[in-house]
C-alpha positions as a printed Julia matrix, in Angstrom:
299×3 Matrix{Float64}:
 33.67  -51.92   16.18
 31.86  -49.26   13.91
 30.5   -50.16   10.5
 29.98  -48.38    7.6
 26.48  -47.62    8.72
 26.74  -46.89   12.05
 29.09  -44.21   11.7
 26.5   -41.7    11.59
 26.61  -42.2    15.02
 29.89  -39.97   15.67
 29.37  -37.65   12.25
 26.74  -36.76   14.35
 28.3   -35.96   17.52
 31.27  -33.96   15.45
 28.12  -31.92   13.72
 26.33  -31.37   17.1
 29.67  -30.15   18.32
 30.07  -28.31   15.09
 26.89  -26.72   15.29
 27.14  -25.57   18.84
 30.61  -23.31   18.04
 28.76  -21.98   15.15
 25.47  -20.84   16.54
 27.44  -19.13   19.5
 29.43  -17.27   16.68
 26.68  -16.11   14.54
 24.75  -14.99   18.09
 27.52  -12.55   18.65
 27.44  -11.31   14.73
 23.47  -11.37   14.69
 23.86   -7.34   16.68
 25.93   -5.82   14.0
 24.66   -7.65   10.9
 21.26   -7.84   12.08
 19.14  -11.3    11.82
 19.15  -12.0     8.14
 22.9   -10.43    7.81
 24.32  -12.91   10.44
 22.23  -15.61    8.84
 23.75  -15.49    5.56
 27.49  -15.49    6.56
 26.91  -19.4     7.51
 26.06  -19.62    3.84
 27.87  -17.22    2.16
 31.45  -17.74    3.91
 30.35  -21.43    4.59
 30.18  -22.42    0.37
 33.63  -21.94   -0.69
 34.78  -24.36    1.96
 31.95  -26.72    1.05
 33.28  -26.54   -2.41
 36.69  -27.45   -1.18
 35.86  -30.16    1.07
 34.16  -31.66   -2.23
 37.34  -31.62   -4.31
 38.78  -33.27   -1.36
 36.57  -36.27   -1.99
 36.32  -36.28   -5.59
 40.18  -37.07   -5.48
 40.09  -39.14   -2.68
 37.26  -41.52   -3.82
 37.96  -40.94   -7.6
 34.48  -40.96   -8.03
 32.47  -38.78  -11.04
 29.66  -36.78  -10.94
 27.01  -36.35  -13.27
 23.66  -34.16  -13.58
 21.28  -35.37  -10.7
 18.26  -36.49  -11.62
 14.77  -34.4   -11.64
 13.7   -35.98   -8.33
 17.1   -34.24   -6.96
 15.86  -30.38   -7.01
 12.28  -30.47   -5.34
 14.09  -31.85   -2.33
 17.04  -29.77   -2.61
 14.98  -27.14   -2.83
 12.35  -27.76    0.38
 15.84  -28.45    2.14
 18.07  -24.9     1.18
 14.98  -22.85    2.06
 13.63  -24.38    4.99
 17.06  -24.08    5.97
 17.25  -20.12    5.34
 13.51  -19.32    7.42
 14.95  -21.89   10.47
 18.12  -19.95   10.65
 17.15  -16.5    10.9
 14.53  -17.65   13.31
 16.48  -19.66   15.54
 18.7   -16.15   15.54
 16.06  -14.14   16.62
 14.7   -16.62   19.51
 18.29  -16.41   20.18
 18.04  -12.25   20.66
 14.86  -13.02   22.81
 15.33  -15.99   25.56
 18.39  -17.38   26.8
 21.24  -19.86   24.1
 20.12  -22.86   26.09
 16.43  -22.49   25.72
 16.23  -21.91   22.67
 18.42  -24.69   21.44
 16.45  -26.73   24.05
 13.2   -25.32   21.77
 14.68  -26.09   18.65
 15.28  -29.7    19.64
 12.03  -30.31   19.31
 12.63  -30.85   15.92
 13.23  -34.6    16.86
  9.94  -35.71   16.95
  8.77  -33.84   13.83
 11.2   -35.04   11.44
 10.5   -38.68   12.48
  6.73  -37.82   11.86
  7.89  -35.75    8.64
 10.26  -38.45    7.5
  7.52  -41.38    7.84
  5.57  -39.21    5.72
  7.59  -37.68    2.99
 10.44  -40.48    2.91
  8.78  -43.85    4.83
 11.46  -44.1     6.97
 10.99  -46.73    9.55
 11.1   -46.55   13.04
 10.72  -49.12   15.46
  8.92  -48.37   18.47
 11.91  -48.74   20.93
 13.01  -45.73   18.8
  9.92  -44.17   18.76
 10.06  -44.13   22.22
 13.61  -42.94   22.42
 12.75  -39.79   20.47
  9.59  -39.2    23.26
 11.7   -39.29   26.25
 14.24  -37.42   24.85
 11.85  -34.49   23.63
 10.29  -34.67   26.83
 13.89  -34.16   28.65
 13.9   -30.99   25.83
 10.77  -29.63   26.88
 11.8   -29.82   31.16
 15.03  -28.18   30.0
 12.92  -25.15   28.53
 10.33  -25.05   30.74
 10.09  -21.5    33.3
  8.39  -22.35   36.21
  6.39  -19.12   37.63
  7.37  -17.22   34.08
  5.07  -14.71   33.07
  2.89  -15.81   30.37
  2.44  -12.66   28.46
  2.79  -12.42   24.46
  6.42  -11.15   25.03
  7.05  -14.84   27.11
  5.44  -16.74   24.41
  6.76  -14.71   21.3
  9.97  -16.26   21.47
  8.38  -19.7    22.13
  6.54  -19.79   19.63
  9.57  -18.72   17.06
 11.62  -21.54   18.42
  9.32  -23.96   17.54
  8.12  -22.47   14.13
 12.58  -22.87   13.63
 12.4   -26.28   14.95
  9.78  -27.25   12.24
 11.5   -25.72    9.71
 14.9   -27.21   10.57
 12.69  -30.09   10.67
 11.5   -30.14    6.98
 14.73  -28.75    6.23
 16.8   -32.58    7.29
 13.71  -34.06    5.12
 15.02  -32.14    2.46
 18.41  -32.54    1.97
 18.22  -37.0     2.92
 15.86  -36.81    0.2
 17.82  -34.97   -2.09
 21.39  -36.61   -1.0
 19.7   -40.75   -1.71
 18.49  -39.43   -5.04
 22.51  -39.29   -6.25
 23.07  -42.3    -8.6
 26.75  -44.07   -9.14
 29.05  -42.58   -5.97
 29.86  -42.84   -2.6
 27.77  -42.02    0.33
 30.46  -39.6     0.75
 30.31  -38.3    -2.09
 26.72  -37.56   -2.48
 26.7   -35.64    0.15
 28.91  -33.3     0.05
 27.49  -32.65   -3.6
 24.17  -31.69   -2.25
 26.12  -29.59    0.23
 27.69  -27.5    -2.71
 24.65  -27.16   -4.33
 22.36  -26.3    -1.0
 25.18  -23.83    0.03
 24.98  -22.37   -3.58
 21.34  -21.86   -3.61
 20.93  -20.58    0.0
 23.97  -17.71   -1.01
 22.37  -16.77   -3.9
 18.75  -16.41   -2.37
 20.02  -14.72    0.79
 22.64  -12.65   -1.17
 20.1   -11.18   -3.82
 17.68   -9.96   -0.92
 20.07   -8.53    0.96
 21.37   -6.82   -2.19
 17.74   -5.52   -2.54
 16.89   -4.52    0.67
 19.69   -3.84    2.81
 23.06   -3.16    0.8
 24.87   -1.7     3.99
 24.32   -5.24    5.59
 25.94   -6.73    2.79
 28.89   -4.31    3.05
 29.68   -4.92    6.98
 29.72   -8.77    6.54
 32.16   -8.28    4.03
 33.8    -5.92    6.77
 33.46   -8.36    9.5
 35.36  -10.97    7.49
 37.55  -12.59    9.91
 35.47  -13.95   12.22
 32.39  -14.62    9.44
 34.79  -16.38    7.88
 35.61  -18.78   11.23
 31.67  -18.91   11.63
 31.31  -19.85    8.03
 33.97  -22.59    8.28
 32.31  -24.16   11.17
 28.65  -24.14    9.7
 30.32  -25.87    6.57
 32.3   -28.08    8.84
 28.97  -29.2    10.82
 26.78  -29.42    7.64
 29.28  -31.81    6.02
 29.23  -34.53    8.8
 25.27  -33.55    9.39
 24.84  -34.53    5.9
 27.01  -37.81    5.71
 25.06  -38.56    9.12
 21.57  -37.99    6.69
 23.27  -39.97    3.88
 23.4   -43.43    6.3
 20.0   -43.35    8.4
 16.71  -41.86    9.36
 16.84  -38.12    9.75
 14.75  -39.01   13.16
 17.38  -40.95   13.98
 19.99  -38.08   13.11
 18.05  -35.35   14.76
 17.75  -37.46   18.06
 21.19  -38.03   19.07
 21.54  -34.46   18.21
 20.06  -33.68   21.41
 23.38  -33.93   23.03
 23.87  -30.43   21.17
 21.66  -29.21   24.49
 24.46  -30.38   26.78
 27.41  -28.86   24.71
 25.03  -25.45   24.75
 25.12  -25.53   28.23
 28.49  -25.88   28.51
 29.11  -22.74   25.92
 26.59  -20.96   27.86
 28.15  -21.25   31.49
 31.48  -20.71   30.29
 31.35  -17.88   27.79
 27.35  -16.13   28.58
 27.28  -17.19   32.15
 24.32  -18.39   32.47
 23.98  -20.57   35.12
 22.71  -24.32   35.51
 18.6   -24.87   36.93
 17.87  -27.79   38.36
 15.73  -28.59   35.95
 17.57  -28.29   33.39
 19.6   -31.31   35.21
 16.05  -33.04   35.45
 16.29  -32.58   31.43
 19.9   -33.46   30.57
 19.24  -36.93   32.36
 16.07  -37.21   30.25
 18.11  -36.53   27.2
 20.85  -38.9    27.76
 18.64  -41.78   28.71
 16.89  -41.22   25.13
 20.18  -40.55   23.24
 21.4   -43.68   24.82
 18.31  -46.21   24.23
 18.24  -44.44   20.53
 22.05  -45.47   19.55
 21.62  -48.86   21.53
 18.8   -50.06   19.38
């Protein structure tokens, strides 16, 4: 039987899932809206349902909000924009190599939020966890790996970008657990989906104003494109809502782990609807992943 605190367990299975459906949607938006265009409609279409799912709560849970404290803003902060770079590079690693590499690249971010976590927050992890988050990176790593690839700058470029996104995806789950413990006098529930607003709000304004300033005609076709960067949009809120609740109840390393099953439900999105095929290492990988998802929620 779940408890309270081990239900970030499936919030973050439902994000993972989330995320998936969302990152194949802006991919097929990132041609017409370009990089940065495609990476604000997660943000831009994805606040006014953040806003509503808070309502939701605030009636549900009765509880009442007041001004967050100072401590809140530097980590809301190192959250929204870390957030914003980690986007619109994952986007264009996504242009360069395959939707399954690069998501297996940006899993590294595993390892580096434990490190960043121990470091910015002291979370604790125990060394069966520790070890977890290895084997599980190291599954990661087989899954992206080329064999016999050419390793030319145009083979490493995109490399390179996934992990630069992975780190900053990294610092960016630092940033909002810090932020969403910092909430005094509500619900876990609650706090979270406060920060949300407010992240969601600061990422739209940041990514809204540039775009205003240097590319106005981007701005125009998202609002064009409305229909489905308004499904995209729902399902980046819809992800970052149970991400967050996941960051509310344990370790971001421990969050960012079990998110490794987003690699499986990639593959799946990328056999069925970019037909890209299954290597067998990639298999090699997937087993590696599992067994480290699986020691991970165990301990």
């Amino acid at each position: 039987m779940l408890t309270v605190t081990s239900l970030w367990i499936p919030f973050t299975i439902i994000a993972a899932l989330g995320q998936v459906a969302r990152n194949a949607m802006q991919r097929s938006l990132t041609k017409p809206l370009g990089t940065w265009g495609a990476t604000n409609i997660r943000f831009l279409f994805g606040f006014p349902f953040s806003v509503l799912f808070l309502g939701v709560v605030l009636v549900v849970s009765g509880d009442h909000l007041s001004a967050p404290p100072g401590a809140f803003w530097p980590w809301l902060l190192l959250g929204a924009l870390s957030q914003i770079v980690a986007t619109g590079l994952m986007l264009l690693a996504m242009n360069e190599r395959s939707f399954v590499v690069t998501t297996a690249y940006l899993k590294t971010e595993a390892i580096q939020t434990a490190i960043f976590g121990f470091v910015f927050l002291g979370d604790h992890l125990t060394w069966l966890k520790v070890l977890a988050i290895v084997i599980a990176t190291v599954g990661v790593v087989i899954t992206a790996l080329r064999p016999g690839g050419e390793k030319s700058f145009a083979e490493l470029k995109p490399t390179v970008i996934g992990l630069v996104a992975a780190a900053a995806f990294a610092l960016s789950a630092i940033g909002f657990r810090g932020a969403i413990i910092t909430v005094p006098n509500v619900s876990f529930v609650t706090a979270s989906s406060f920060t949300l607003v407010l992240g969601l709000f600061v990422q739209t304004l940041v990514l809204t104003i540039y775009l205003l300033w240097r590319a106005p005609d981007i701005l125009r076709a998202i609002f064009g494109l409305w229909k489905p960067s308004m499904l995209a949009g729902f399902m980046g809120a819809f992800a970052s809502q149970f991400w967050f609740l996941s960051f509310a109840l344990t370790a971001a390393a421990n969050v960012r782990t079990l998110a490794l099953v987003e690699v499986l439900f990639a593959q799946g999105v990328a056999y069925y609807s970019f037909k890209q095929p299954l290597a067998p290492r990639e298999l090699i990988g997937i087993v590696l992943i599992v067994i480290g998802v699986a020691v991970l929620v165990g301990v």
